[in-house]
Structures are given as C-alpha cells and as structure tokens.
C-alpha positions in Angstrom: 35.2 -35.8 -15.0 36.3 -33.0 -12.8 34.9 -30.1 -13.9 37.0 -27.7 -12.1 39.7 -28.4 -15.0 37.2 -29.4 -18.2 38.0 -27.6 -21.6 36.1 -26.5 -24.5 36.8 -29.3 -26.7 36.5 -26.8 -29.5 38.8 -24.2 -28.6 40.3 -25.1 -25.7 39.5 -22.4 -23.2 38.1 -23.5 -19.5 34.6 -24.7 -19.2 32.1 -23.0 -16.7 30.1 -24.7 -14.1 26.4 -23.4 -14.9 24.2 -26.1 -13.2 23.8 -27.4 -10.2 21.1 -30.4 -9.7 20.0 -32.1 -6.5 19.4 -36.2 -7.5 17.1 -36.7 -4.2 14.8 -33.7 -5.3 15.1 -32.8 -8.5 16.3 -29.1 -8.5 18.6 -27.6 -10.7 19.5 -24.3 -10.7 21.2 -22.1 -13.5 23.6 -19.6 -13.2 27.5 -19.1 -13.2 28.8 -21.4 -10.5 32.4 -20.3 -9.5 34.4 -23.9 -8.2 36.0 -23.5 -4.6 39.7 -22.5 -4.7 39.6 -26.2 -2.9 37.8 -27.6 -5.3 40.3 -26.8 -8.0 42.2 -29.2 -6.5 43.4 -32.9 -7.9 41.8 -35.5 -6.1 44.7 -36.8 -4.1 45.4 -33.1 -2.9 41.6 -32.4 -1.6 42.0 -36.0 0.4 45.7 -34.6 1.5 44.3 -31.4 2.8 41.2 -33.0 4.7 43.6 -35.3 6.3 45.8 -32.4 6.9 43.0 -30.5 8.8 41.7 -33.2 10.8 44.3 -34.4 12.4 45.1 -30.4 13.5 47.9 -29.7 11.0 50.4 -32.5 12.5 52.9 -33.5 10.1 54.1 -36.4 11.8 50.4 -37.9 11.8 50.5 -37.2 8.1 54.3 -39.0 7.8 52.5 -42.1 9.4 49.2 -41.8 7.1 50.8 -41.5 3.6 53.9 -43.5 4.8 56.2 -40.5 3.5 58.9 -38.7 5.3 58.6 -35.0 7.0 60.7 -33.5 4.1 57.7 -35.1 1.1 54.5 -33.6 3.7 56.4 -29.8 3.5 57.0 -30.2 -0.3 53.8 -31.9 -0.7 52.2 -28.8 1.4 54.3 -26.4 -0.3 53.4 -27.5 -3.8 49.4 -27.4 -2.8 49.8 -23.9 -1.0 51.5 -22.6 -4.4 48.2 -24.0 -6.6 46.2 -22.0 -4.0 48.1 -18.9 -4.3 47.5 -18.8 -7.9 44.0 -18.8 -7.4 43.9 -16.2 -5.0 46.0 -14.2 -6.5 43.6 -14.3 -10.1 41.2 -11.5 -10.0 37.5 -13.0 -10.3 36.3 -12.0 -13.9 33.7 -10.4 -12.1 35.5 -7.6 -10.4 35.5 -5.3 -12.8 31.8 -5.3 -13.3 31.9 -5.0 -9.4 34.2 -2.2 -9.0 31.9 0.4 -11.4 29.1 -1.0 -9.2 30.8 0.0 -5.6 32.1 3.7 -7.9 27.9 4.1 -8.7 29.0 4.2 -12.7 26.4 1.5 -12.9 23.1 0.3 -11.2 23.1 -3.6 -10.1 20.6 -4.5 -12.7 23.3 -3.1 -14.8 25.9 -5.4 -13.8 23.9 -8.4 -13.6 23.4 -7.8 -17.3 26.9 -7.5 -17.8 27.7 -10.8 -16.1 25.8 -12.7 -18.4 
C-alpha cells in the first residue's frame, strides 16, 4: 500500500504516517511523520526520477532506457515537476503553529501541544 496516498476509509480524508519501525531491531517510533515531496510520488515516477539523476539529467540516456522519444521524457518530466510544485507550493499544516512560535505569541511547549 503506499501510504503517501492512503485514505480514511471512513471519511475519506488523507491518512497520516505516525510510525516508523526498524524490522532488524525492533524500534518503532511514534510521532507525525511528514512523506518526502519524492515520496509522494507513483512508483514509476520515483524510478523515473532516480534514473533521471543518475545518469546526470541526460535525456537522451533516458530516450534509450524507457525506449520513448525526447518529446514523452519533457512531458514525462514536465508532468512530475507539476506534482512537485503542488507540494511545495501547500503550506505544511504546521506553519501556522510555527509562525506564532517565531512572533513569541507562544512558548515551544506550547506548540508541540498544539501539534498534537
């Protein structure tokens, strides 16, 4: 399941990532886990990027990898920058809890309780 897109199956609004567990030993830690803009990614874009940054941005070694043209890598690139915008451009539901913190209208214990 990728989590990064998993929905409340009761009303349908985004699920939030709030543990993290390491298999080999066996700690977990709770909290509010914000995915990587990356992460938010399908599957075949995260493997399109990473092929994209090894071989040093070339388009023409991606035209030979995915066996597509020059004009499908720039859409294709085009269409993942845009998803990435989006998430940039979302302010972090955190920032207004932040903001009275950096003003002083609230201590940081304050804010932590307010993150909750």
């Amino acid at each position: 399941m990728d989590i990064s897109k998993a929905r409340c199956p009761d009303c349908e609004k985004p699920m939030r990532l709030t543990r993290a567990t390491c298999p080999a030993c066996e700690i977990d830690l709770d909290g509010q886990f914000e995915v990587s803009p990356l992460g938010r990614l399908s599957e075949p874009d995260q493997v399109f990027v990473v092929a994209f940054v090894r071989h040093h941005g070339s388009i023409r070694k991606m035209e030979s990898l995915f066996d597509i043209s020059y004009p499908t890598v720039k859409n294709r690139l085009r269409l993942i920058v845009d998803q990435l915008d989006r998430v940039f451009s979302a302010p972090s539901p955190n920032s207004a809890i932040l903001d009275r913190v950096a003003r002083g209208e609230i201590t940081v214990d304050e804010a932590l309780e307010g993150m909750e």
